[in-house]
VEXDREN-2710 file (C-alpha; in Angstrom, 1 decimal):
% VEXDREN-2710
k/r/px/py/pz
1/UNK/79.8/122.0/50.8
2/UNK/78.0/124.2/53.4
3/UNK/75.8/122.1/55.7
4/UNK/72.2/123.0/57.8
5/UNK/72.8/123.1/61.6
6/UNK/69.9/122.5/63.3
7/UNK/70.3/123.4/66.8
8/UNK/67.6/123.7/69.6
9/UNK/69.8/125.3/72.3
10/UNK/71.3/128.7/72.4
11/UNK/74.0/127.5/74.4
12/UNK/76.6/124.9/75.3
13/UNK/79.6/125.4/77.6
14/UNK/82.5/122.8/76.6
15/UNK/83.7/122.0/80.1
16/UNK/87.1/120.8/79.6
17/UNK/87.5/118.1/82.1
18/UNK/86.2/115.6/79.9
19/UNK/88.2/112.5/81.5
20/UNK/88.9/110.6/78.4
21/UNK/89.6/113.6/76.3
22/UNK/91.6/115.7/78.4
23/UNK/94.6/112.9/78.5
24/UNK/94.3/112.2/75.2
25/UNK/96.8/112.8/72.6
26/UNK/95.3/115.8/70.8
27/UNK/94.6/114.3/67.1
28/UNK/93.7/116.0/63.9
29/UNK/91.9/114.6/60.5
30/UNK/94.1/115.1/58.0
31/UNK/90.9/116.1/55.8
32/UNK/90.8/119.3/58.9
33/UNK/94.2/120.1/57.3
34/UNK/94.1/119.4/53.6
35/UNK/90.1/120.6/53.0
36/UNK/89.3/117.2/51.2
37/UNK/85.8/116.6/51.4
38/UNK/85.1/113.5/53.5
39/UNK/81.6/111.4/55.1
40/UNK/82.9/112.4/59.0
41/UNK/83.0/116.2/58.1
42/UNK/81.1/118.8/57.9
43/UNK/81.5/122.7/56.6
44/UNK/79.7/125.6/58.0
45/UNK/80.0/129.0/58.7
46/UNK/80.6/131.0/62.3
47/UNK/81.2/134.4/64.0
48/UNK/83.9/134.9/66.2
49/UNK/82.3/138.4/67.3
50/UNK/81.7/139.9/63.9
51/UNK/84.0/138.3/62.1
52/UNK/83.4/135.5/60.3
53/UNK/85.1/132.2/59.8
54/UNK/85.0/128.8/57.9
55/UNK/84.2/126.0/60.7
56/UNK/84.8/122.1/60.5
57/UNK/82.4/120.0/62.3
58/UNK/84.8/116.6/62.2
59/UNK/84.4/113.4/63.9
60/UNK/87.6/112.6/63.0
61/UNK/89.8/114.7/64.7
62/UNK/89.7/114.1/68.8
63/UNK/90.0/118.2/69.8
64/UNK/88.8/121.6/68.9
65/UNK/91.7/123.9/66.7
66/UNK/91.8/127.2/65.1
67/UNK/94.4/128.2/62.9
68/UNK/97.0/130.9/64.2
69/UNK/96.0/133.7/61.5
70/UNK/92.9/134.2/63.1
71/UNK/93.8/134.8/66.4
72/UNK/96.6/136.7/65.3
73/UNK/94.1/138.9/63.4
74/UNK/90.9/138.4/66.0
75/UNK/93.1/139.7/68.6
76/UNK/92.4/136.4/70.3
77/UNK/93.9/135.9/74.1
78/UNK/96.4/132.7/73.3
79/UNK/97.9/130.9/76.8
80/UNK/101.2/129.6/75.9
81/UNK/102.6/126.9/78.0
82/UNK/104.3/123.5/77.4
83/UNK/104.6/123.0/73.9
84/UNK/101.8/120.2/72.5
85/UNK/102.2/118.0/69.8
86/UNK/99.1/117.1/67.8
87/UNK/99.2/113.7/65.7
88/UNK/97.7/113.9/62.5
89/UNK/95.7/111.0/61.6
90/UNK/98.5/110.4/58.9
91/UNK/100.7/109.6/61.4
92/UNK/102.7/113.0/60.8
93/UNK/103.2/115.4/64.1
94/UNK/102.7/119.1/64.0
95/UNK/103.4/121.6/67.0
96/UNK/100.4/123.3/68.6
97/UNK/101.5/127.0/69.4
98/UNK/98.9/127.7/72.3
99/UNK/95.4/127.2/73.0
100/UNK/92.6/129.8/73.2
101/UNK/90.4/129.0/75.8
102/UNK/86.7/129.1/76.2
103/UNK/86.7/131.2/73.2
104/UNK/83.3/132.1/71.7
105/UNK/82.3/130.9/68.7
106/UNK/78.5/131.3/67.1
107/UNK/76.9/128.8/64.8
108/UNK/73.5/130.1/62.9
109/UNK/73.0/131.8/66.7
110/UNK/74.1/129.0/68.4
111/UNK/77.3/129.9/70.8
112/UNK/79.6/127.2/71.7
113/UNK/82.5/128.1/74.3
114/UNK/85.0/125.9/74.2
115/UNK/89.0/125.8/74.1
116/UNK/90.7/125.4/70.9
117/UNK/94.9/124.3/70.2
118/UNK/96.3/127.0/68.2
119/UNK/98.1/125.6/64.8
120/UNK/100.5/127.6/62.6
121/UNK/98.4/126.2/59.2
122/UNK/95.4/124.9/58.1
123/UNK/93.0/124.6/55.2
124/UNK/90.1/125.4/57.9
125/UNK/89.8/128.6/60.1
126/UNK/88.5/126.4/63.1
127/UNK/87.4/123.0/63.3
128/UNK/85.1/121.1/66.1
129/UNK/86.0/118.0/66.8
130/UNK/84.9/115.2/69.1
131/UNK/86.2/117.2/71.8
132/UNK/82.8/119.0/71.4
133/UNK/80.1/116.6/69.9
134/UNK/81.1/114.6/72.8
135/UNK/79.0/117.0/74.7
136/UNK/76.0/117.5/72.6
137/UNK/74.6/114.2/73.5
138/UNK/72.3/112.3/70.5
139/UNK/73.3/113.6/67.6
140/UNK/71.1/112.9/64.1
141/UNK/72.7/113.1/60.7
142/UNK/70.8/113.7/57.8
143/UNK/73.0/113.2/54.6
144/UNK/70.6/113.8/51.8
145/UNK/69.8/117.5/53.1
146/UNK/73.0/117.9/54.9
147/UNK/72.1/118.7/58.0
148/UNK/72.9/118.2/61.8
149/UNK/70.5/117.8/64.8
150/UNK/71.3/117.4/68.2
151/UNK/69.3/118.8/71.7
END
């Protein structure tokens, strides 16, 4: 299920010193890694320069991830540090192998920059979690025409 983005900025920076986010535990939905459809999900579709890439727009996982592929094939600048585990809502843990940060990511012409965990496998090329919807302020849901507004 692709979903309508409305979006009425060109640009938000994700400035990574959310308090509460920045301690936390990084967690992912295990729909973000299975590709189960689910109410707190979304699906849409995004450039990473010209290359396109299936996007997660997930309420249910607490950071921002994109699978190692692409930035194996994107060419993507990883920083590799301490080695991070990320919970999956299951309970299960999973190793995140870096984190790409303020990566560019475009959205219908929307450009988001924010930093993403690196992970070895999932179902989705990238996902957005709360991480970033935490910044977009009000956000409106519109179920019946799947779509997404925010300011």
């Amino acid at each position: 299920m692709m979903v309508d983005v409305q979006l009425e900025e060109e640009t938000v920076d994700v400035d990574m010193d959310i308090e509460s986010l920045e301690d936390a535990i990084p967690e992912i939905s295990f729909h973000a890694l299975v590709g189960t459809a689910h109410s707190q999900t979304f699906q849409v579709i995004g450039n990473i320069g010209n290359q396109k890439v299936i996007v997660l727009i997930d309420w249910g996982s607490t950071h921002n991830f994109i699978e190692q592929s692409v930035v194996t094939k994107f060419g993507l600048q990883m920083v590799c540090g301490k080695s991070v585990q990320v919970t999956v809502r299951n309970k299960e843990i999973i190793e995140c192998t870096g984190r790409c940060m303020r990566l560019s990511l475009s959205i219908q012409g929307f450009i988001v920059q924010a930093d993403f965990y690196v992970l070895l496998e999932a179902t989705y090329q990238a996902v957005l979690g709360v991480q970033w919807l935490a910044t977009l302020g009000p956000i409106q849901i519109d179920y019946k025409e799947l779509g997404i507004t925010f300011t």
